[in-house]
N, C-alpha and C positions, 0 to 999 in steps of 0.2 A: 805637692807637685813641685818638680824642679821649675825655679825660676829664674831667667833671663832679663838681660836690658830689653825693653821694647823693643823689636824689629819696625823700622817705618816701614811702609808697604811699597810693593814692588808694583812698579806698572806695566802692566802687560802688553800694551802696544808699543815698549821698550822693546819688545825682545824678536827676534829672527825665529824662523822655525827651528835653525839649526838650535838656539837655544833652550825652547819648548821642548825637542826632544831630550837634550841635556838635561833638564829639569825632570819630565818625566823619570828618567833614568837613574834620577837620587834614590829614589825610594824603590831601593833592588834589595830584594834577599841576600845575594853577593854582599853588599855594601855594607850590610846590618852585619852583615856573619864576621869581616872585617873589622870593624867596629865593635866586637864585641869579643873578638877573639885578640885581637889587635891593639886595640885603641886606638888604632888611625885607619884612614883609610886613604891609598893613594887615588883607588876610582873616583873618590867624593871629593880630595882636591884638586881632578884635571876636570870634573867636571863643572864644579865649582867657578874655577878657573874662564870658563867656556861663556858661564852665564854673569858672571860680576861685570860689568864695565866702567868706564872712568867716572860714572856718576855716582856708583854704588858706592857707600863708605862703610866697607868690611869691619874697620877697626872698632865700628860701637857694637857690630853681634855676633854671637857666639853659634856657635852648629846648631843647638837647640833653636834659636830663633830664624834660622837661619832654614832648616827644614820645615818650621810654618809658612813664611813667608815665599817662598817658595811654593808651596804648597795650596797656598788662596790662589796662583797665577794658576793652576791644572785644574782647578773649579771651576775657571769659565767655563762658557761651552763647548767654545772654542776650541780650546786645549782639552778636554775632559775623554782621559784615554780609562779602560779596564782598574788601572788600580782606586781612582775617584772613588768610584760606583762599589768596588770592597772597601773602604775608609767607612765611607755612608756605611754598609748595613753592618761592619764591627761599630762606630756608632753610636747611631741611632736607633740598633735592632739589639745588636747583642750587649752593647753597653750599656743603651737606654733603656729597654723593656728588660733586658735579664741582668746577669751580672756574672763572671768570673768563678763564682763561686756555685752558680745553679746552674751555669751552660757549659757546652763546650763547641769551639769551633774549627771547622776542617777546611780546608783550603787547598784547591786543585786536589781535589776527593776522586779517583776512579772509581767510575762505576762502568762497567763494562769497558769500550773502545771510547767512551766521553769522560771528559774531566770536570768535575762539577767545580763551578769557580765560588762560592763560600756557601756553605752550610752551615748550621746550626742544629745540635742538637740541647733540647728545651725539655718538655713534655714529652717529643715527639722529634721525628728529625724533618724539617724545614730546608729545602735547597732552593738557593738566588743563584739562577743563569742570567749573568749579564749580557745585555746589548748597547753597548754603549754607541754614541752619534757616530761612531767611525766603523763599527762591525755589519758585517752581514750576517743577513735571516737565513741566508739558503741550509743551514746545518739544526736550524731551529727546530724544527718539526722531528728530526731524529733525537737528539738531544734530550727531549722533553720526552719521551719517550720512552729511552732510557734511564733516565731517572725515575719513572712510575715506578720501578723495579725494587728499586732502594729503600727513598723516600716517599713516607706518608705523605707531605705536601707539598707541593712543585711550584715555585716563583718567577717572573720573568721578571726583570729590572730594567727598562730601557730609557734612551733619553725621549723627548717628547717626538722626536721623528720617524722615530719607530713603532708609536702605539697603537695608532689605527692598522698596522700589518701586524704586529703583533696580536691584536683581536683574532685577524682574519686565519689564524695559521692555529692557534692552539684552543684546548677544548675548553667549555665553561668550568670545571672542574681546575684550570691553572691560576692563580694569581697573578694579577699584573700589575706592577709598581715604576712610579716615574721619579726619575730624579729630577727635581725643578732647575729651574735657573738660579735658584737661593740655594741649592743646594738641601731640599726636604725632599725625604720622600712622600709621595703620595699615594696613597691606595685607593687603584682605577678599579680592581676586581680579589675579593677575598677567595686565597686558594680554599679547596676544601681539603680537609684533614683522612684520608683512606688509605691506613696500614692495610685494609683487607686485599689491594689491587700490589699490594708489592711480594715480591718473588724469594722467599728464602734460599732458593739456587742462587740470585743474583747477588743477595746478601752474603753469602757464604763466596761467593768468587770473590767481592772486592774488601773483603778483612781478611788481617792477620788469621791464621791454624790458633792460637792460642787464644785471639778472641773467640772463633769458633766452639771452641770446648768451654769456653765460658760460658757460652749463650747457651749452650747443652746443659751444661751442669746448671742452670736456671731454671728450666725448660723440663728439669729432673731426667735426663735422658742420660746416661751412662757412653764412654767414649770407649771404642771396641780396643783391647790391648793388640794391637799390628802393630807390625813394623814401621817406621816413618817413612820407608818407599810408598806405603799404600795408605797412610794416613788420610793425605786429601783425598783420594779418591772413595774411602771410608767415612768421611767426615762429609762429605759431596752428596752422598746416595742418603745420610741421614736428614740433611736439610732438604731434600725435596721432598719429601714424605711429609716436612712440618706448617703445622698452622701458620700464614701469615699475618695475622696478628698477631700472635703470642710471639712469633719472633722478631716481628720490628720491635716489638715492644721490649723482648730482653734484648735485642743489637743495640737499642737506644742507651738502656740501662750500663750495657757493659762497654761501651765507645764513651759514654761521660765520665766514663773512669780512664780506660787506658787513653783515651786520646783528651783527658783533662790541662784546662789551660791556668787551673789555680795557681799552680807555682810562681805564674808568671804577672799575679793579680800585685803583687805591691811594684814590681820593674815599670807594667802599662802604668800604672797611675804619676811615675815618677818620667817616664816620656812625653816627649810632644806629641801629639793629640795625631798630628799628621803621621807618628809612625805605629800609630796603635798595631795596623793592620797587617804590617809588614811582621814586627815583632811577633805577634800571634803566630804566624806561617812559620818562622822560621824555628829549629831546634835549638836552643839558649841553653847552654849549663849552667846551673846557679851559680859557680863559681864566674862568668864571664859579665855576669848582672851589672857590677860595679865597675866595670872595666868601659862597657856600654854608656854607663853614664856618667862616669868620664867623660867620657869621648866624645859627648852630647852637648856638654857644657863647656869644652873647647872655646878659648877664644877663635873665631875664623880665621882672625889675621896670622894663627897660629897653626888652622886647618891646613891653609894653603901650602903648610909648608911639608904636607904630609907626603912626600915624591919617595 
């Protein structure tokens, strides 16, 4: 793993919300794509810029230390927005329990009109809808819903202010997970695992035509030679006909391949820990890897100067 001088830690009633927000806003997809296509980024030294002040002494760390520390101030609970609560379950879910090389993970996953905010597919595909201490429940109950459709197991993720409404709103069949004030998660209620209650129409609307004829050719079902006008609607009328088991189960199979995050198994381990989650979402060419971490390992006093 790449290593840094110590970052001292940052104190959080240091900072203005103007700041908080700034902080939040390190850890952008933008930012990384920047940084990876780049090697600098001008958004990460205004923002930078925004949250240093005259106490901070830039000149002993580097970007890499530079995005943890940082990154322990959005763990309060205070500050604890949407990207926390994905950090946690790439993790302590997908890093901890599986690995890179057995999982794979999807991020802002449509499934129907909802956007699933991380899944994992394992075994089985696993979807964590976050609620974090600043969201509202009122789209809850839809949400989870549509997800039955997809995924075999359905999870909610909240902070602790949420979990007695979270009870009251979803069925004993959903999981329900808290993130602490340490930053663990805890398991309030084991989802249950039921590929049989998910929708091969729904499947088939929120994947690639090419994953589709995979899951077919799995499936041993033959793809009708038409024209690509009528493809989907070909490929549509076969999926609803099919067993919902047998097709989560090859969607599972053939999404750890095409939407695999191996390539990216030796870059996460040479990151800091705070950007595992970022980097997983975002599209990386291997050619841009070391460009990344470069850029990571930046003295800051040097960041700054990225305009």
């Amino acid at each position: 793993m790449a290593m840094g001088i110590e970052a001292p830690k940052l104190v959080m009633n240091k900072y203005s919300p103007s700041q908080i927000s700034a902080i939040s806003r390190l850890f952008s997809s933008n930012i990384v794509r920047d940084l990876s296509r780049h090697g600098r980024s001008p958004t990460f030294a205004r923002l930078a810029k925004e949250i240093i002040d005259s106490s901070f002494s830039e000149a002993t760390r580097n970007v890499f230390n530079f995005f943890d520390a940082t990154f322990d101030i959005l763990k309060k609970v205070e500050c604890r927005h949407e990207y926390i609560y994905k950090s946690a379950i790439t993790q302590k879910e997908l890093l901890g329990r599986h690995s890179l090389n057995t999982a794979s993970m999807l991020n802002e996953f449509r499934v129907g009109d909802c956007k699933a905010d991380v899944a994992i597919l394992n075994g089985t595909a696993t979807v964590y809808e976050i609620k974090s201490e600043r969201d509202s429940l009122l789209r809850l109950e839809r949400q989870i819903e549509t997800y039955k459709g997809f995924f075999a197991s359905v999870n909610v993720i909240a902070g602790d202010n949420h979990i007695d409404d979270v009870r009251s709103i979803v069925s004993d069949d959903i999981g329900i997970l808290k993130l602490s004030n340490r930053y663990q998660i805890s398991k309030i209620r084991e989802a249950k695992d039921q590929p049989e209650r998910t929708s091969p129409e729904v499947i088939f609307e929120s994947i690639r035509i090419q994953e589709a004829k995979r899951i077919l050719a799995l499936l041993d079902i033959s793809v009708p030679d038409v024209p690509n006008t009528a493809m989907h609607a070909t490929l549509r009328e076969l999926f609803v006909a099919l067993n919902p088991t047998k097709t989560h189960k090859a969607m599972v199979q053939v999404l750890k391949q095409t939407r695999s995050s191996t390539p990216l198994l030796v870059l996460v381990e040479r990151l800091p820990s705070s950007l595992h989650s970022v980097a997983l979402s975002v599209p990386l060419r291997r050619i841009d890897h070391d460009r990344l971490l470069s850029a990571v390992n930046t003295p800051l006093r040097i960041a700054l100067q990225w305009d």
